[in-house]
Backbone as a printed PyTorch tensor [residue, N CA C, xyz], in Angstrom:
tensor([[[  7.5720,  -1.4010, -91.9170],
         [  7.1600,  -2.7810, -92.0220],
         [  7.4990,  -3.5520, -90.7290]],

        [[  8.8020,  -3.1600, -90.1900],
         [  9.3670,  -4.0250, -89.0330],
         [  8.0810,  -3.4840, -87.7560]],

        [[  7.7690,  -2.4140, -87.4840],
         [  6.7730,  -1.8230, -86.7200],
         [  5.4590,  -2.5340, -86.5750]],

        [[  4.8760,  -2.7030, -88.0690],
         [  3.7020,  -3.6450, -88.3560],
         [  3.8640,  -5.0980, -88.2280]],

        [[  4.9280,  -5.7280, -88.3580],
         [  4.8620,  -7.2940, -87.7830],
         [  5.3560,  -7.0750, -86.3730]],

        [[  5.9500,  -6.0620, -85.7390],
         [  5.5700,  -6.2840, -84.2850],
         [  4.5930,  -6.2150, -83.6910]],

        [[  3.6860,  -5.3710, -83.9840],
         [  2.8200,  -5.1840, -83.6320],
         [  1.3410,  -6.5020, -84.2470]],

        [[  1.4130,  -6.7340, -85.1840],
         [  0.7570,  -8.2450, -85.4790],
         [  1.1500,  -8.8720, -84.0160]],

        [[  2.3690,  -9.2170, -84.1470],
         [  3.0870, -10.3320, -83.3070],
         [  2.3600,  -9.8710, -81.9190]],

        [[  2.1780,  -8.9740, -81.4480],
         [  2.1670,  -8.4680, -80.3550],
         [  0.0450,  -8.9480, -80.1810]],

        [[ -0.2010,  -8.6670, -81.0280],
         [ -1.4520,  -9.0530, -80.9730],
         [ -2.2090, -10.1780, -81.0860]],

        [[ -0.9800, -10.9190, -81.3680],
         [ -1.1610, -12.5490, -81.8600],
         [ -1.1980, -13.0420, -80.4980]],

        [[ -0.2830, -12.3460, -80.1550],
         [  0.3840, -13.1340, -78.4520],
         [ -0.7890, -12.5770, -77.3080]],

        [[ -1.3310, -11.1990, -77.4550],
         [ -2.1440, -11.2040, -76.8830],
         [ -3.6250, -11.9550, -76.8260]],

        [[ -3.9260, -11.8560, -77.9190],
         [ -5.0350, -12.9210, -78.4810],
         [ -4.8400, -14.5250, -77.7570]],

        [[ -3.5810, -14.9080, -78.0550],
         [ -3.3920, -16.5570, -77.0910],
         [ -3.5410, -16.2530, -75.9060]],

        [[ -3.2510, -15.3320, -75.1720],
         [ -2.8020, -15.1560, -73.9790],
         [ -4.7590, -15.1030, -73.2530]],

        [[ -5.1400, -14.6960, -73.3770],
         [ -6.5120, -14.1640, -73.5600],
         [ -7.4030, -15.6270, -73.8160]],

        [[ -6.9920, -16.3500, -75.1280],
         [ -7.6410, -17.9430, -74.7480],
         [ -7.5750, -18.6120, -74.2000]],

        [[ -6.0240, -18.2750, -73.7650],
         [ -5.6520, -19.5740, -72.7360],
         [ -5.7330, -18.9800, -71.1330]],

        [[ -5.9730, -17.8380, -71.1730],
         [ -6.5610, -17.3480, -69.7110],
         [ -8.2560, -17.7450, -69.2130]],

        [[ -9.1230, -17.7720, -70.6930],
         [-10.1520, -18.4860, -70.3890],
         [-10.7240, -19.7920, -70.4330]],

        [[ -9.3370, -20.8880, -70.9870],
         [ -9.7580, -22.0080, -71.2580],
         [-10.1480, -22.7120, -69.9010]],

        [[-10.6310, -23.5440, -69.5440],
         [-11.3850, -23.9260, -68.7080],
         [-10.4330, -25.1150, -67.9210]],

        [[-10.3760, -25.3480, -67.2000],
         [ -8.9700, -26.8230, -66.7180],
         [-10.0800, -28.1450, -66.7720]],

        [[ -9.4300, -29.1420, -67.0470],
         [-10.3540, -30.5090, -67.6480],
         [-11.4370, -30.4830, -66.3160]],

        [[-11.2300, -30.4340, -64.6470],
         [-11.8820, -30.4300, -63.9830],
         [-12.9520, -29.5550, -63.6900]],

        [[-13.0390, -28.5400, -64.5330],
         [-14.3090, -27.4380, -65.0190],
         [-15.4620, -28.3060, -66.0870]],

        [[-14.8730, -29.6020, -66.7020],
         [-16.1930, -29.7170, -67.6850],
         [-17.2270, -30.0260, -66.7380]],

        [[-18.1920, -29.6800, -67.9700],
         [-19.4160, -29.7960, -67.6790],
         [-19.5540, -31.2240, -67.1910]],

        [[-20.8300, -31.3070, -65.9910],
         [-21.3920, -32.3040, -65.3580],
         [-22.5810, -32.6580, -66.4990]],

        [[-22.1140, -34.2850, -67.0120],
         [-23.6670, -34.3260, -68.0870],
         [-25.0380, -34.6230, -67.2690]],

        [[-26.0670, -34.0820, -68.0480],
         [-27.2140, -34.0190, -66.9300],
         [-27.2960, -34.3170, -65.6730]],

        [[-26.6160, -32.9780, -65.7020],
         [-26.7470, -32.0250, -64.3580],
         [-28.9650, -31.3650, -64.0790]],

        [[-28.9780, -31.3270, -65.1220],
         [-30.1050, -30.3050, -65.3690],
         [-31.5270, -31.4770, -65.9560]],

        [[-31.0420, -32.8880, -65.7690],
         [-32.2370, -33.8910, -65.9800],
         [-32.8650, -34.2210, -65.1030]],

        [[-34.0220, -34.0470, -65.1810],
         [-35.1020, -34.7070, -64.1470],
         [-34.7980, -36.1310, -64.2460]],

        [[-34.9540, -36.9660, -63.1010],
         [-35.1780, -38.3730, -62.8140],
         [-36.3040, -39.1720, -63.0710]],

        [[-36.1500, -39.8930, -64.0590],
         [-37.0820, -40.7720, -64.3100],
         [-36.1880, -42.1080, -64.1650]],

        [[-37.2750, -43.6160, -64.4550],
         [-36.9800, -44.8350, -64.2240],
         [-35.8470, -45.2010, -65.4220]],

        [[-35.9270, -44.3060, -66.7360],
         [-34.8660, -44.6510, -67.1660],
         [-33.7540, -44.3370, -67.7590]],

        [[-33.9270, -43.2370, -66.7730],
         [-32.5330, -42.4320, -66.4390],
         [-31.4990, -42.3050, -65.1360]],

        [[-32.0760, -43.2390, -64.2030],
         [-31.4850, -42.5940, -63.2100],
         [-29.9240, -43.1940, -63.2420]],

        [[-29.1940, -43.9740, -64.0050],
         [-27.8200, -44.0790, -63.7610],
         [-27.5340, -42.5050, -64.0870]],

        [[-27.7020, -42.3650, -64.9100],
         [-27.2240, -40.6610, -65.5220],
         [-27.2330, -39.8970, -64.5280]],

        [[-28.3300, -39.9240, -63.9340],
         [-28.2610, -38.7860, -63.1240],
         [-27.5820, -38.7650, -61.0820]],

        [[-27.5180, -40.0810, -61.4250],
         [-26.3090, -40.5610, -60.2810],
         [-25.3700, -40.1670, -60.7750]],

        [[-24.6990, -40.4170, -62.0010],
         [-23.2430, -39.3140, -62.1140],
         [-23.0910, -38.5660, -62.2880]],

        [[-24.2400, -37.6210, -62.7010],
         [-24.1460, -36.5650, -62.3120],
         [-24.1140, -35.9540, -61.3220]],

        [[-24.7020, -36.5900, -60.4270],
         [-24.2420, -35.8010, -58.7260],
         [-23.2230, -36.0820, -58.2940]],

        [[-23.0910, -37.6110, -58.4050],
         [-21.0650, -37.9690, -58.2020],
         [-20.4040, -37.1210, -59.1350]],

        [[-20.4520, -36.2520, -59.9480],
         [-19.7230, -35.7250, -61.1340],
         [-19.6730, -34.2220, -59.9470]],

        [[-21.1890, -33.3320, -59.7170],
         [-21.1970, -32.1800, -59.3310],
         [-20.6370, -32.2250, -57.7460]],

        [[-20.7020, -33.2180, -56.7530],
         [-20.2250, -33.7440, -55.7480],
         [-18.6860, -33.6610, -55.8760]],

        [[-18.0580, -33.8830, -56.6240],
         [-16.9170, -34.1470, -57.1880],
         [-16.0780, -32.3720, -57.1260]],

        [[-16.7340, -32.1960, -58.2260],
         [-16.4060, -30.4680, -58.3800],
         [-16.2890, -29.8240, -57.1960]],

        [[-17.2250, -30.1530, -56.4070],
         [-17.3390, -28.9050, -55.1500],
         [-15.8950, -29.8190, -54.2780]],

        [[-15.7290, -30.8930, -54.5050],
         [-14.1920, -31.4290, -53.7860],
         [-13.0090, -31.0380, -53.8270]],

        [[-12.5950, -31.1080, -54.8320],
         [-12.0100, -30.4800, -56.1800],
         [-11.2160, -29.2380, -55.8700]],

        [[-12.7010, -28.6620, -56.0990],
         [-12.4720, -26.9450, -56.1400],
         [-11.5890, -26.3790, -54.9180]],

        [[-11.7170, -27.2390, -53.9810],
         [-11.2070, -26.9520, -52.5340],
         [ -9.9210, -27.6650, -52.6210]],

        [[ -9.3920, -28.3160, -53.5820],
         [ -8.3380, -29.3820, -52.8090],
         [ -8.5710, -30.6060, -52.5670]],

        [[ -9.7200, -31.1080, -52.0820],
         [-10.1800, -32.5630, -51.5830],
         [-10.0840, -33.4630, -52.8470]],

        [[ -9.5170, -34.4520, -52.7830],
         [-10.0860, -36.2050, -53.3080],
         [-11.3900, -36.2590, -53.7050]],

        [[-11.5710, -36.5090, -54.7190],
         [-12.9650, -37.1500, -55.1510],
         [-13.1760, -38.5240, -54.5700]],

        [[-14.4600, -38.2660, -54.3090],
         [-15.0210, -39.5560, -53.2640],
         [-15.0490, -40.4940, -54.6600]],

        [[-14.6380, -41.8170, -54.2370],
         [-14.5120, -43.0870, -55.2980],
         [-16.0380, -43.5090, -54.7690]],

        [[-16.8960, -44.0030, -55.9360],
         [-17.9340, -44.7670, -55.6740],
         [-17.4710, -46.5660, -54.9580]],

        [[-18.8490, -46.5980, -53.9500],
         [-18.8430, -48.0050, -53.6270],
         [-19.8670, -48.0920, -53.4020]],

        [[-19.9610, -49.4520, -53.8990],
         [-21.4020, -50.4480, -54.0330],
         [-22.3710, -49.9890, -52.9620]],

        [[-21.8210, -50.6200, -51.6980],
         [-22.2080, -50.6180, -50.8030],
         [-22.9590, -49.6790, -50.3230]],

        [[-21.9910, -48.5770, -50.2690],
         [-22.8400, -46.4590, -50.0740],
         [-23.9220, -46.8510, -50.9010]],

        [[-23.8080, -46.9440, -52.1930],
         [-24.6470, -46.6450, -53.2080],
         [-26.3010, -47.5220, -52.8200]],

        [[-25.6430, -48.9410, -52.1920],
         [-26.9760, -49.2130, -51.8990],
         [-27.7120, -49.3110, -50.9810]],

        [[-27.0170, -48.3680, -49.7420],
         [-27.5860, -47.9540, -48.5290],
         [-28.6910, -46.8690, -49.0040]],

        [[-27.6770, -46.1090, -49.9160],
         [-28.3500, -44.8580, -50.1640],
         [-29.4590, -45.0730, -51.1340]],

        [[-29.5940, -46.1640, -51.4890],
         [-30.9470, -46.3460, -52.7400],
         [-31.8800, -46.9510, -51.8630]],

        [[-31.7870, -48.2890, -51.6420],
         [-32.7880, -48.3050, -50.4330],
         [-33.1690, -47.5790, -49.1220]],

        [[-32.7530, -46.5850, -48.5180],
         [-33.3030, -45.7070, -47.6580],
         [-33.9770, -44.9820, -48.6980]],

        [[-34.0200, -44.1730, -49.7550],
         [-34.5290, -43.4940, -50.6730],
         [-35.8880, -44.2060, -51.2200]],

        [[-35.6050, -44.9410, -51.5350],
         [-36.9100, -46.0570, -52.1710],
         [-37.7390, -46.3170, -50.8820]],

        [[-37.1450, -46.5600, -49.7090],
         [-37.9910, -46.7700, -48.0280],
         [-38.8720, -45.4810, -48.1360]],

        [[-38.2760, -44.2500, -48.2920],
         [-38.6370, -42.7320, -47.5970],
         [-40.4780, -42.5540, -48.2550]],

        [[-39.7930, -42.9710, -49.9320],
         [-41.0520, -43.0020, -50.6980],
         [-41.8260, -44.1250, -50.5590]],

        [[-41.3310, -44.7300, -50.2390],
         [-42.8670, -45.8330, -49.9420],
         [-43.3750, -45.9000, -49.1180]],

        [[-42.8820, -45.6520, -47.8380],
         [-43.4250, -45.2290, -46.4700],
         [-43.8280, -44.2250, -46.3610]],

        [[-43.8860, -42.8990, -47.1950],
         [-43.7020, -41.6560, -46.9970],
         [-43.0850, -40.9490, -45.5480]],

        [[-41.9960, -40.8570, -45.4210],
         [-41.2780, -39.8970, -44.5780],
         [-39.6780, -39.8350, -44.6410]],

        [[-39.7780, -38.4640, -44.0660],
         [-38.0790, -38.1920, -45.0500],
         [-37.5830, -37.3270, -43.4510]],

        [[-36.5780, -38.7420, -43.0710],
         [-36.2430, -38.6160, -42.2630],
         [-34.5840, -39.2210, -42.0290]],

        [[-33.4230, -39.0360, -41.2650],
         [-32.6490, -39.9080, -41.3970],
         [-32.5980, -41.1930, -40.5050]],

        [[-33.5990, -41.1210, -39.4150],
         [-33.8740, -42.6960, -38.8000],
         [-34.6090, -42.6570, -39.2680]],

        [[-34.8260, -43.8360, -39.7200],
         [-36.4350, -44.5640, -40.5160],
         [-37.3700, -44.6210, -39.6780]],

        [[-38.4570, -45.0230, -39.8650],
         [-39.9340, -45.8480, -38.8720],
         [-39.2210, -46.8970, -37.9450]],

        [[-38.5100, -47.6900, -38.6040],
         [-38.0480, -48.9820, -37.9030],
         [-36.8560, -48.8580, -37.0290]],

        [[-36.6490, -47.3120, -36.6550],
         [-35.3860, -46.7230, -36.0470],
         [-33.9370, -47.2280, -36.7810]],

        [[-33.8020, -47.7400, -37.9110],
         [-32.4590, -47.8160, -38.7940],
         [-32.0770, -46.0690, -38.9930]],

        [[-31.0030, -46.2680, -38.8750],
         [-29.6500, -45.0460, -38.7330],
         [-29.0560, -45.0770, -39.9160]],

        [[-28.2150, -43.7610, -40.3540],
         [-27.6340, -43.8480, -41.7050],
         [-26.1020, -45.3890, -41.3720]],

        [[-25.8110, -45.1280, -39.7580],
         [-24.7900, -45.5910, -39.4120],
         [-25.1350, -47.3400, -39.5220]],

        [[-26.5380, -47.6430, -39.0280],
         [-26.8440, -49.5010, -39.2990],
         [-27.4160, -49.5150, -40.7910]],

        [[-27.7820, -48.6580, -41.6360],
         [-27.8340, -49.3410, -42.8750],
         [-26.7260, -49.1520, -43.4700]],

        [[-25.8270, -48.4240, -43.2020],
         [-24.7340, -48.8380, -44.1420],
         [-23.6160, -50.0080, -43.7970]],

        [[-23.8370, -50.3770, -42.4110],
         [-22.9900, -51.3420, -42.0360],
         [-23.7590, -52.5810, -42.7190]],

        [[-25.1850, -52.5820, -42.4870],
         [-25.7820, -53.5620, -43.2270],
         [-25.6820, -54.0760, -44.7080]],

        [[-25.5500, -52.7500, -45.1590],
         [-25.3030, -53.0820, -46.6010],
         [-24.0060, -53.7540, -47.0210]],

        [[-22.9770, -53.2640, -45.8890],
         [-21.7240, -54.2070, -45.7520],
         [-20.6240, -52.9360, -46.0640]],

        [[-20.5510, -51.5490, -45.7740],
         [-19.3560, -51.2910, -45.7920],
         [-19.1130, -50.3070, -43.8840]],

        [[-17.1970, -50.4050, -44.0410],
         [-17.0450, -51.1950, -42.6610],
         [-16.1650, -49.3210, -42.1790]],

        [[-17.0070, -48.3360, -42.8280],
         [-15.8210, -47.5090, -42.4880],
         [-15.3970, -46.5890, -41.2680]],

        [[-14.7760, -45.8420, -40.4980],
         [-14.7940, -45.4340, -39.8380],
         [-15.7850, -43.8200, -39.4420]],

        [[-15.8670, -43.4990, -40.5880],
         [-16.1970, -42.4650, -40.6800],
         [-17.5970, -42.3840, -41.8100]],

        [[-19.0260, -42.1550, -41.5430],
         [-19.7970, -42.2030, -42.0190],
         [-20.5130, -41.2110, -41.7400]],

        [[-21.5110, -40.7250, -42.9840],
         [-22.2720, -39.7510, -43.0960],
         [-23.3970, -39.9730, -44.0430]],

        [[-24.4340, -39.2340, -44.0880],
         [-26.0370, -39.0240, -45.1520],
         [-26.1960, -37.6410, -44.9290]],

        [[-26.4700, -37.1540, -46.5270],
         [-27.2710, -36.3370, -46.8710],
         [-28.7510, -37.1370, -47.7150]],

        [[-29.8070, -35.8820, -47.6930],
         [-31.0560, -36.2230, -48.0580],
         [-31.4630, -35.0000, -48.5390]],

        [[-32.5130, -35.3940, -49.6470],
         [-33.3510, -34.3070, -50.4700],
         [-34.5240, -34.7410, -51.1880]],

        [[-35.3310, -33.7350, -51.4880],
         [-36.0720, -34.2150, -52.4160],
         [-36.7810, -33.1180, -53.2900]],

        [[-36.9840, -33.2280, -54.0850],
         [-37.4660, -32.1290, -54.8950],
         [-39.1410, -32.2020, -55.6090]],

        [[-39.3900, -30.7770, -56.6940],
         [-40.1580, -31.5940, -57.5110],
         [-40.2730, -31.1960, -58.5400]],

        [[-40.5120, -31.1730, -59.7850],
         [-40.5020, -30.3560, -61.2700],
         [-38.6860, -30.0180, -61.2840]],

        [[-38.8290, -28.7590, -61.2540],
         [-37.4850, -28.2380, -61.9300],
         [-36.1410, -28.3140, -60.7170]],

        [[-37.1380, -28.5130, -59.3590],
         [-35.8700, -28.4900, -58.1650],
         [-35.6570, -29.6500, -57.8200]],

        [[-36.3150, -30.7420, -58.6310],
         [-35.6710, -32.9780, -58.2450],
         [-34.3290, -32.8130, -59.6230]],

        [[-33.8070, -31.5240, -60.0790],
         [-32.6510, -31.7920, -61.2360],
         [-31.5010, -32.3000, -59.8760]],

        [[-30.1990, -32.7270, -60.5700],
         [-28.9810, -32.8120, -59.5830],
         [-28.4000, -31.9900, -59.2810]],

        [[-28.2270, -30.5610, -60.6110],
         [-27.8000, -29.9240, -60.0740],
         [-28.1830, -28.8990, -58.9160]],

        [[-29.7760, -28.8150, -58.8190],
         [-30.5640, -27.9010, -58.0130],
         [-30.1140, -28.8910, -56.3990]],

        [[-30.1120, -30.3380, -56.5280],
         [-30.2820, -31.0580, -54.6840],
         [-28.3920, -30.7140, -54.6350]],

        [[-27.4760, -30.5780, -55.6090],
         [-25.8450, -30.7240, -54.8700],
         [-25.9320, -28.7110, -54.2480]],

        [[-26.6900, -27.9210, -55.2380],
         [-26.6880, -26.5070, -54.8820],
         [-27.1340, -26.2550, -53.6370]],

        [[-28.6860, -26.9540, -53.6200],
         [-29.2200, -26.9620, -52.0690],
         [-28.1760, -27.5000, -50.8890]],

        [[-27.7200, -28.3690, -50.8440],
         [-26.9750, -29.5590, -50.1080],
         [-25.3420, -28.3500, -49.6560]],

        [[-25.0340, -27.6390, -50.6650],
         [-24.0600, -26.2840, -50.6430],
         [-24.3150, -25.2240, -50.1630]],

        [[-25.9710, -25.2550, -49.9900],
         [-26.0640, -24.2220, -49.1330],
         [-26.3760, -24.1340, -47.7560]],

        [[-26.7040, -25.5050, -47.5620],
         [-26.9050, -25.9450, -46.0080],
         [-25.6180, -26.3790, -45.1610]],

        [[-25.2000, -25.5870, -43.8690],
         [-24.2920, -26.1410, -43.1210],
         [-23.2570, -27.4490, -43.0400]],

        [[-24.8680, -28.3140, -42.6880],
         [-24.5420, -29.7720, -41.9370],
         [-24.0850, -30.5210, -43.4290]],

        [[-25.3410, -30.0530, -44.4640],
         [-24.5130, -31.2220, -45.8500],
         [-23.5500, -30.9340, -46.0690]],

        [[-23.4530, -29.0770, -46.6710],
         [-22.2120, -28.7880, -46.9380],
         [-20.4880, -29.3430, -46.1010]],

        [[-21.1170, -29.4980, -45.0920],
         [-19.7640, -30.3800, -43.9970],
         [-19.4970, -31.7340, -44.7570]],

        [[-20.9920, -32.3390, -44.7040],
         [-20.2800, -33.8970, -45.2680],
         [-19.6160, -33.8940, -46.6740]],

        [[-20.1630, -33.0650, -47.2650],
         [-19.4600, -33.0460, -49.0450],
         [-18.4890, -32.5470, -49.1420]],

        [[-17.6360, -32.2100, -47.8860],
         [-16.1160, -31.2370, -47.8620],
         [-15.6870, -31.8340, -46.5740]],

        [[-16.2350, -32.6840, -46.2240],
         [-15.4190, -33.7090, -44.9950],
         [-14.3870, -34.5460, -45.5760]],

        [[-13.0810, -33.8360, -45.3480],
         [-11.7890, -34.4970, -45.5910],
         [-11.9890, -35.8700, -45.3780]],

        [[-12.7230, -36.4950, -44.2070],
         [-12.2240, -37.3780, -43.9920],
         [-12.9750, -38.3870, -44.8550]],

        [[-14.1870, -38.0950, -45.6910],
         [-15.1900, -38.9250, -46.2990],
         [-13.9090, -39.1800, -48.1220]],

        [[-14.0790, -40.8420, -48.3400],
         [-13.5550, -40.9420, -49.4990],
         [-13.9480, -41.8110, -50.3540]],

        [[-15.3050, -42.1860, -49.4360],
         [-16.1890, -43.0760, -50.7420],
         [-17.6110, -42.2750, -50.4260]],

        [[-18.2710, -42.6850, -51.5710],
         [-19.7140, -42.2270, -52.0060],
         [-20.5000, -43.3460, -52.5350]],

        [[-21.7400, -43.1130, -52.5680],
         [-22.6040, -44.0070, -52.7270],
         [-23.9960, -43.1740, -53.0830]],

        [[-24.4100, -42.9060, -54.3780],
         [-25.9200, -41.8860, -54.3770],
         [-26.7770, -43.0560, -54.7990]],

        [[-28.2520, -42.3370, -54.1520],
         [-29.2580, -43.4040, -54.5210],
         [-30.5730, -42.1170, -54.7500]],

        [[-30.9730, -42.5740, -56.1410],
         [-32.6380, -41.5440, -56.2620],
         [-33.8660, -42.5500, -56.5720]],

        [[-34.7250, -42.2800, -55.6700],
         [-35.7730, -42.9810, -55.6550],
         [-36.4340, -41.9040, -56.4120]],

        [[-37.3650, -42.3950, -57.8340],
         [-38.4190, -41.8480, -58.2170],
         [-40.0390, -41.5730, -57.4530]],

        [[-40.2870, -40.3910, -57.1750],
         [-41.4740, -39.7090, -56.5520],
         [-40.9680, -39.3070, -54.9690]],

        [[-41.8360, -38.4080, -54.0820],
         [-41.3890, -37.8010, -52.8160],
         [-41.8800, -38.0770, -51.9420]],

        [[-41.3110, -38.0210, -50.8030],
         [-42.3960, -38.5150, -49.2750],
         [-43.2860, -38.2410, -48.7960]],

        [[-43.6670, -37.5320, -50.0290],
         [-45.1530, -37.0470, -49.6640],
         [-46.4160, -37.7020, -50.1770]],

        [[-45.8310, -38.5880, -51.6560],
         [-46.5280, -39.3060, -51.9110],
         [-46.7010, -38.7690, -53.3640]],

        [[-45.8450, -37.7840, -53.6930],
         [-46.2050, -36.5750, -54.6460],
         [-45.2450, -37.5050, -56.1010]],

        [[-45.1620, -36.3510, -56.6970],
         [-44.3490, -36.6920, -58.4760],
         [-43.0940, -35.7720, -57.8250]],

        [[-42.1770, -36.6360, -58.1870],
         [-40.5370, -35.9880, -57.4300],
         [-40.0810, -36.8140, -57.7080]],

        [[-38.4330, -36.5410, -56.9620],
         [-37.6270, -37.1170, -56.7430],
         [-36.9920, -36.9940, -55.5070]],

        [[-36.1530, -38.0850, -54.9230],
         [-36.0140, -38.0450, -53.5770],
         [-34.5160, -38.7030, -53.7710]],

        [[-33.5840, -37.2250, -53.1130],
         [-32.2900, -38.3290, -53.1960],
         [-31.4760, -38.4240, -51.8650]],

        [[-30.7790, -39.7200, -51.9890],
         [-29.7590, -40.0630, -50.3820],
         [-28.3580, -40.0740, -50.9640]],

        [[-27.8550, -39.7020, -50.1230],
         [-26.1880, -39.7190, -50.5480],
         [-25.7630, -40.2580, -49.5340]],

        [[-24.2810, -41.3510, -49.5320],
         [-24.1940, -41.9570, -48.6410],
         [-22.4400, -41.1190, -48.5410]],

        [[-22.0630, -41.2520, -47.5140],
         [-20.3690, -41.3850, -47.1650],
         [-19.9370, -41.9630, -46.4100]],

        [[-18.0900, -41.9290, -47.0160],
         [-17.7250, -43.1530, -45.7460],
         [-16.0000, -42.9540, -45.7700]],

        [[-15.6800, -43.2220, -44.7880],
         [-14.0810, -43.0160, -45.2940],
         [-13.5930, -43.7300, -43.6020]],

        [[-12.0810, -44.1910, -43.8410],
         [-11.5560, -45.2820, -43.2170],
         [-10.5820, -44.5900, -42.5250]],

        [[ -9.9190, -44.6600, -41.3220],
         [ -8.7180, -44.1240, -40.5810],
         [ -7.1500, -45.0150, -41.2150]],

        [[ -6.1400, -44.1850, -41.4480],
         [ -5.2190, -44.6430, -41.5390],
         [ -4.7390, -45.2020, -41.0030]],

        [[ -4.0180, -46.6220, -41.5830],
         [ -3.3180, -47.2180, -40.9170],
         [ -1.8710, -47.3930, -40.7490]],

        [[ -1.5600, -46.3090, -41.6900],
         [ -0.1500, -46.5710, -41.4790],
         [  0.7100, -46.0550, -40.4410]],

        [[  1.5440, -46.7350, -39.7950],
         [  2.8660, -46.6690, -38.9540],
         [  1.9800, -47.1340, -37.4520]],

        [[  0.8300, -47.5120, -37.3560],
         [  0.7360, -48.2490, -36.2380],
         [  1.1500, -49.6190, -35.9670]],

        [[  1.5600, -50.0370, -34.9390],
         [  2.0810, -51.5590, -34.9560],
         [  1.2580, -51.9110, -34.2580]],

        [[  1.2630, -53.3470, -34.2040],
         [  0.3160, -54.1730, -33.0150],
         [  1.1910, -55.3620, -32.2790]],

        [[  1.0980, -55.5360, -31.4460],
         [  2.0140, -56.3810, -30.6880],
         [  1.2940, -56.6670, -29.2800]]])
């Protein structure tokens, strides 16, 4: 009998050991629509979801999650909404604006600034398909793992610069130099 409740015991413990080796850490949940197309009345959703999947790939490395600000957010919606109405998907505009003068315009002041851009159409305008793309390219992949970036700002304009049925998204970044232990005198 003593043999058979060790052996229970032994299997009990393995059994926990085994759930709690696959339980997932809170920063594994799921991104909610990750996997939604953008429409007009959805797109908050699917802005956090890229700040959500944006997030993860930070995360995963160690980095700070970029805090949303206004400002990013509405650099990055109006260049997006520009791309499609003008049709062209570019990071200087027609009117030669820079990711660097619309975001000062929009009013944030940081030292360190960056844009990514995408656009999709059917099943590749989801968020999670433009943060995967954006992971597999060099230059984005830099800005979405640039230590030094610590605010965000996403903007999705409904339809593509082509004039097509899509989605078209801008991501903004921005992050500030420390100030501590400098004096001024």
């Amino acid at each position: 009998m003593q043999r058979r409740a060790t052996s229970n015991a032994l299997v009990a413990l393995l059994v926990s050991v085994m759930l709690l080796a696959g339980a997932k850490p809170a920063s594994a949940a799921p991104c909610r629509h990750s996997d939604v197309l953008p429409s007009m009345s959805n797109l908050g959703q699917v802005r956090s979801a890229v700040r959500c999947l944006l997030n993860r790939e930070r995360t995963r490395r160690g980095l700070p999650k970029l805090k949303p600000k206004g400002a990013l957010a509405k650099a990055a919606q109006k260049h997006g909404d520009n791309m499609v109405r003008k049709r062209f998907f570019s990071h200087v505009a027609p009117n030669g604006s820079t990711p660097q003068s619309r975001i000062r315009i929009a009013g944030y002041w940081g030292d360190y600034l960056g844009e990514n851009l995408a656009w999709g159409l059917e099943g590749y305008a989801t968020p999670r398909q433009m943060v995967f793309n954006w992971m597999h390219s060099r230059r984005h992949r830099r800005n979405i793992l640039d230590r030094r970036f610590r605010d965000g700002g996403v903007g999705i304009a409904i339809g593509d610069p082509r004039g097509g049925p899509g989605a078209t998204y801008a991501t903004t970044f921005g992050g500030r130099r420390s100030r501590v232990g400098r004096t001024f005198g």
